[in-house]
N, C-alpha and C positions, 0 to 999 in steps of 0.2 A: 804094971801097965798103966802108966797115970796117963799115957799117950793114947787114948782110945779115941774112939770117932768122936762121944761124949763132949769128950776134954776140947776140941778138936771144934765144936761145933758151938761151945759153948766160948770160945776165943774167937771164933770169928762172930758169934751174934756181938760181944762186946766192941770187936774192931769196929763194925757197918754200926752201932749206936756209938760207936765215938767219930766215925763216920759223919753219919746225919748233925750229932749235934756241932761236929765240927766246921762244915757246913750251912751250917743255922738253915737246916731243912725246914725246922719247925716251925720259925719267923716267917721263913718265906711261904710254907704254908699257911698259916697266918694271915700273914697280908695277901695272899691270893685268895682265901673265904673273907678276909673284909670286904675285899678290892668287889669281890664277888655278890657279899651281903650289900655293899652299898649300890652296887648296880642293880640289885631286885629292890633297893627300896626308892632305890632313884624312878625306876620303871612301874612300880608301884602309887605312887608318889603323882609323876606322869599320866598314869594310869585312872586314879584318882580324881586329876584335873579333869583327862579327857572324858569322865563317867559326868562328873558338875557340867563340863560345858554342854553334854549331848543332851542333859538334864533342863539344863536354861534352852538349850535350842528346841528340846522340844516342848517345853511350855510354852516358847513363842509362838510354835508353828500351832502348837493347839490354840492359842489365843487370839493369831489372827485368822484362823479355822473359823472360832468364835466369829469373829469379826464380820468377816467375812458372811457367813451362814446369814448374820443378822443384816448386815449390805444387801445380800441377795434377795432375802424376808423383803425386807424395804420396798427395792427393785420391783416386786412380785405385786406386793402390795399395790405400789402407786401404780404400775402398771393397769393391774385389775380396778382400780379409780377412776384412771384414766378411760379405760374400757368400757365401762359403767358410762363414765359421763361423756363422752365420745358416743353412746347406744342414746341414750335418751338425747343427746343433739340430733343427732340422726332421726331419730324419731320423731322430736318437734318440728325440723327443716320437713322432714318429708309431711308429719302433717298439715304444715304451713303452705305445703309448696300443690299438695292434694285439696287444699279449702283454695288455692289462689286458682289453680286450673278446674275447679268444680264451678267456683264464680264464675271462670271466663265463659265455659259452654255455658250454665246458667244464662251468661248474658248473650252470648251466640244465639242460645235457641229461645230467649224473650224477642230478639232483636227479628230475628227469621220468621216468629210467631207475628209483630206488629208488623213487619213486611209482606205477610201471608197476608192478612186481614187488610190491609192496606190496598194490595191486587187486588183484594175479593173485592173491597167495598169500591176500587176504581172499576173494575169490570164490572160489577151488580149496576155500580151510575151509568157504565156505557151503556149497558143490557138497558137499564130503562129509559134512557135518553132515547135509543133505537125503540124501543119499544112502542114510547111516545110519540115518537116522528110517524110512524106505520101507523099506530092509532092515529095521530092526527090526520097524515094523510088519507088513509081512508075517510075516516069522520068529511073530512074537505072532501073529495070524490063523491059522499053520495049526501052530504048536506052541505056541499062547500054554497051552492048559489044562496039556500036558503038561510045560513047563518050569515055570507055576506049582506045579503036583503036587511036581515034584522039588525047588524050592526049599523046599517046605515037608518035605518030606522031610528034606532036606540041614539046616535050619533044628533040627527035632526031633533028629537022629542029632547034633547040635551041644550040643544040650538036656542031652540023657541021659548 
């Protein structure tokens, strides 16, 4: 019985391998794990580049992060300088501007002060000028005849 399943199965594995290589199964496997291996290292490769470029983009972006942070510092700074020397203007105008309207009432109320005294001492001369006139007139009322007498006395003994 050389005809057995065996025999039978060992004739057909040899047929399907004279098969495949008849067919150049093997090659064409083959070139489809080349075809294959150079697409992953194609994609690798790719891969590769796009790790470098995300690498440089982001030391850019840190660097003009940098940049930037120190622009901002700057910004901050002169600002705050500014602020400083904008406060101390401020503070010299207003005390400039505080001595210039302290002078003016200063001079308002000299002025009101030598105008006060000024009334007083014209009303004090009206007051004594009235005062004198009253004293005089009286004085003339009850010695008007007898100092006119004597001036005219005084007036003759001047004469002679």
């Amino acid at each position: 019985m050389i005809l057995d399943a065996t025999f039978w199965a060992t004739i057909a594995l040899f047929v399907f391998i004279g098969v495949v290589l008849y067919l150049k199964v093997p090659s064409m496997i083959t070139k489809a794990l080349d075809g294959r291996i150079k697409d992953i290292e194609t994609e690798l490769a790719e891969a590769e580049r796009l790790r470098a470029e995300a690498k440089a983009l982001l030391e850019d972006y840190q660097r003009r992060r940098e940049e930037a942070e120190k622009e901002a510092e700057g910004i901050v700074a002169a600002a705050r300088e500014d602020a400083f020397r904008l406060t101390a203007e401020a503070g010299t105008a207003l005390e400039t501007l505080i001595a210039r309207r302290t002078k003016a009432v200063e001079e308002k109320i000299a002025q009101a002060e030598a105008q006060a005294v000024a009334e007083v001492r014209a009303r004090s001369a009206d007051l004594a000028v009235e005062a004198a006139r009253v004293l005089l007139q009286k004085q003339m009322t009850t010695q008007g005849d007898a100092l006119v007498e004597r001036a005219i006395k005084d007036v003759g003994e001047r004469l002679n």
